[in-house]
N, C-alpha and C positions, 0 to 999 in steps of 0.2 A: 584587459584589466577586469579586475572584480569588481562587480557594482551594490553600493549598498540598496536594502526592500526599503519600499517606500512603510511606513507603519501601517498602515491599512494593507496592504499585503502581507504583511511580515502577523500581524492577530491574525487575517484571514487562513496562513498555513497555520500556523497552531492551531485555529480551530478546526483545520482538516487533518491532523494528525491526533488531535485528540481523542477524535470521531474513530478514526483508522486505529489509532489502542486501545482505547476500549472495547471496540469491536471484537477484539480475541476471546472476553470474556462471553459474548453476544450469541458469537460462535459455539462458545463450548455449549451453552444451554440450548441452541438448537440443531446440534449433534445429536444431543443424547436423542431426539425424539425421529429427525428426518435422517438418512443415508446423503453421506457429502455431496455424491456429484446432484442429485435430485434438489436438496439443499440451491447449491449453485446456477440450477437450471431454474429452480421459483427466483431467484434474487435476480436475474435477468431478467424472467418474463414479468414481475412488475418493475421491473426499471425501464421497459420497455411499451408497456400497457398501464394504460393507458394515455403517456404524454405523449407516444409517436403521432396522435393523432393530433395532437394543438401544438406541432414543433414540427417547421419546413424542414428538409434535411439542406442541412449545412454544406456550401458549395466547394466539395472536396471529393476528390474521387472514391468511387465506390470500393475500390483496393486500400484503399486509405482506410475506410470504417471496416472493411471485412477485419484485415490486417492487425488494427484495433481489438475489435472485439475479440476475435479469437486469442489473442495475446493476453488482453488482460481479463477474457471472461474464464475462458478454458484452460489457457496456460498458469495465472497466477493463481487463481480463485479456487481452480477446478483439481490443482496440485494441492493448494493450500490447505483446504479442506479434506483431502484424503491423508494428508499428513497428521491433520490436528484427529482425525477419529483414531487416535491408538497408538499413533505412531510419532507422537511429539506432544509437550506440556506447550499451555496457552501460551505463557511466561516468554516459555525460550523460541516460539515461533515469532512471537512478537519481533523480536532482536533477530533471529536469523534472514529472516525475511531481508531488515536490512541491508543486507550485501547490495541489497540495490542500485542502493548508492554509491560504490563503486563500482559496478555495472554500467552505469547511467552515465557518471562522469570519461568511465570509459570507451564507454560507445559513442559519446560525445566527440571525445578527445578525435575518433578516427573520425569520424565521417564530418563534422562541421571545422573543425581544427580548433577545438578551443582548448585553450593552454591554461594550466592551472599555475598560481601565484608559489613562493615557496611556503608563505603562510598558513596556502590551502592546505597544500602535502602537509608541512606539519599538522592540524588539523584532525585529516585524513589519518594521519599517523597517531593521534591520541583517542581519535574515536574509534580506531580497530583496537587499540587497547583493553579499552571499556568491552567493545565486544566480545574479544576473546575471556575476556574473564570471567563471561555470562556463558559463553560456550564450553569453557573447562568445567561450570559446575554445574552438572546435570543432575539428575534426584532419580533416576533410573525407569523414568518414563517416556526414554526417548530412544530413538535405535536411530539405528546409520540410514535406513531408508526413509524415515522421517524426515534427518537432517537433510538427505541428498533430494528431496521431494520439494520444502523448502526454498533450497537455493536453486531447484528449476525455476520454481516459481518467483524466487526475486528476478532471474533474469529476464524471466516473459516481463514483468513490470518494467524492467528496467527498457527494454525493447518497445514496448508499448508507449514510456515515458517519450522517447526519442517517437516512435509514429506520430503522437501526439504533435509532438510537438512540430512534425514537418507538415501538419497541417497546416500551420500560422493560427491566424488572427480569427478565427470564425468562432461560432456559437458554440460554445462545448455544454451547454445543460444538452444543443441538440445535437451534437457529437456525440455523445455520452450516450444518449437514447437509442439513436439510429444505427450508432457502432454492436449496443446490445443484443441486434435480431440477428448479430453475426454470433454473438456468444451462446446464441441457444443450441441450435442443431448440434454440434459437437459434445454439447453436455446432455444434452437429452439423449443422442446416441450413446455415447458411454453407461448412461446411468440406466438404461434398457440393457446393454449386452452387459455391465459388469454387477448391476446391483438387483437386476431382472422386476418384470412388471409385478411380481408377487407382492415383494418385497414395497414396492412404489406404491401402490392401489396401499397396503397396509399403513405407510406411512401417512400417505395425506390420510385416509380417515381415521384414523389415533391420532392426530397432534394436536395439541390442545392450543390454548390461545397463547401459551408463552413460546409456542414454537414458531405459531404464527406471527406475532410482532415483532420475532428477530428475525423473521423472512421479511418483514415490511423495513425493519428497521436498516435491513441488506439493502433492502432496493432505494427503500428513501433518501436513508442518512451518509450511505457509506457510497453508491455506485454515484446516485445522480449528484447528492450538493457534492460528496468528495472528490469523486474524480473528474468533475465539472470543473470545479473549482482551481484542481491541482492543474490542469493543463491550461486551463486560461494563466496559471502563473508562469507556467512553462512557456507559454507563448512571447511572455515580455519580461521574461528574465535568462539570463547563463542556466544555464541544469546546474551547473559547478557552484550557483549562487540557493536554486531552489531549492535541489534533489538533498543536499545535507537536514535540511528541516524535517526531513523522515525518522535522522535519530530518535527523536524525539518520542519516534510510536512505542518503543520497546520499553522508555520511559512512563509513559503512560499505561501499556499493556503493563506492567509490573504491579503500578501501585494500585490499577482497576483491579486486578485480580487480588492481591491483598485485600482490598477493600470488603467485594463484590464475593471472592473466595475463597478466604482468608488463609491466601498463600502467603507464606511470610516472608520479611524482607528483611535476610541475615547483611553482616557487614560489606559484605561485598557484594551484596547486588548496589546496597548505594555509593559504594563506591567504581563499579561500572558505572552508573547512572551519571554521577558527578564528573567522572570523564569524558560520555558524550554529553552532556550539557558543556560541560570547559570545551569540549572541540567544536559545538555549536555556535557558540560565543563566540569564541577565536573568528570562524570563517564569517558570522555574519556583519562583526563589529569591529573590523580591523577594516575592512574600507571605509565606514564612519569615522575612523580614529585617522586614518590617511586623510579621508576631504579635508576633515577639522584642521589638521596639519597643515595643507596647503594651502587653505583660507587665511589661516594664521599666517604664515608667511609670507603670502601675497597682500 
């Protein structure tokens, strides 16, 4: 059965989805100055340095945080990031990413058996609506290898969502940290053979302070509280009940970058929008609207 958030979890995900939309905009400004995977390789090594040293590692096998990091440092981050330098707008990565969520519900579905309600699928089925009609209007700064970059990179998340979560109940600030030192070596390799030591030596000593506080802002705001936060949700709730509160980043990545970029936001981005918020709603207030029901009648 689907279970309603308790409200203090239920503000806690929006305030990490928030975090996670906005962040596209966070992104684009410390593109322009670092190369993505080096980018990706700093938002690790401070999400990892200094609090590995005042955080015991969490009692979960070391396969577990390798498994972890790699997934969501290298695979999500490390795609993500090479996608948004050229080869996709903030806008529309925000929303493709996405897919996650059925990814997540997916991968759920095989390996723990969890079974979606017909409410959910309907849902699911309004909120791919919304999506697609953010994905049919592109502005011609996006190519196929963008889009397919992307949806690697939602499914590393989506993979990583489910790792997470077969850790159980432990410390995810010190999850999150220790899983970290697995995200490094793979991005610091890549970003040596594809973006080369020139190119790297040049970048840190050009980048000024706005480049630097979206590297802080990476490791702070978006690795340790967000994805801290998201897997301690994940621990005590369905994916099928969590992972839909992700719509919501594409929502937020739209109106940040309006804001922040002043991308504009013709009719049918908000009427995407209003889709996944209606499909949001639907899944997370329809088992509220069911207790109520049975209270009532008992």
């Amino acid at each position: 059965m689907p279970v309603s958030l308790p409200w203090r979890h239920f503000l806690l995900a929006v305030a990490v989805v928030a975090i996670w939309g906005s962040n596209f905009v966070v992104i684009k400004l410390a593109l322009a100055q670092l190369p993505p995977l080096l980018l990706a390789t700093l938002r690790y090594t401070f999400a990892l340095l200094p609090a590995v040293f005042f955080l015991r590692r969490p009692a979960v096998p070391w396969r577990n945080l390798a498994t972890y990091g790699v997934l969501i440092g290298a695979g999500q981050f490390g795609l993500l990031f090479i996608a948004m330098n050229g080869h996709i707008s903030p806008g529309l990565a925000s929303l493709v990413i996405q897919t996650q969520v059925f990814f997540t519900i997916g991968l759920a579905m095989r390996s723990a058996g969890e079974k979606l309600q017909p409410v959910q699928w309907v849902a699911l089925a309004v909120a791919a609506v919304g999506l697609g009609i953010i994905a049919t209007h592109t502005d011609g700064s996006t190519t196929v290898l963008g889009l397919a970059l992307v949806l690697m990179a939602a499914f590393s998340w989506a993979a990583g969502n489910m790792t997470s979560r077969a850790a159980g109940r432990v410390d995810m600030l010190a999850y999150v940290v220790w899983a970290s030192a697995f995200a490094i070596p793979p991005l610091l390799l890549m970003s040596l053979l594809l973006e080369g030591p020139a190119r790297i030596g040049q970048a840190l000593t050009q980048a000024d302070a706005v480049a630097w506080g979206a590297v802080l802002w990476q490791a702070v705001g978006n690795t340790l509280f967000g994805y801290a936060a998201w897997g301690w949700l994940l621990a005590r709730h369905p994916a099928a009940t969590i992972t839909p509160m992700a719509l919501l980043v594409p929502v937020f990545g739209l109106t940040s970058a309006a804001w922040w970029l002043g991308e504009p936001l013709p009719a049918w981005k908000l009427l995407a929008a209003a889709l996944v918020l209606g499909a949001l709603a639907l899944n997370l207030l329809w088992p509220r609207w069911r207790q109520w029901q049975r209270a009532r009648a008992g």
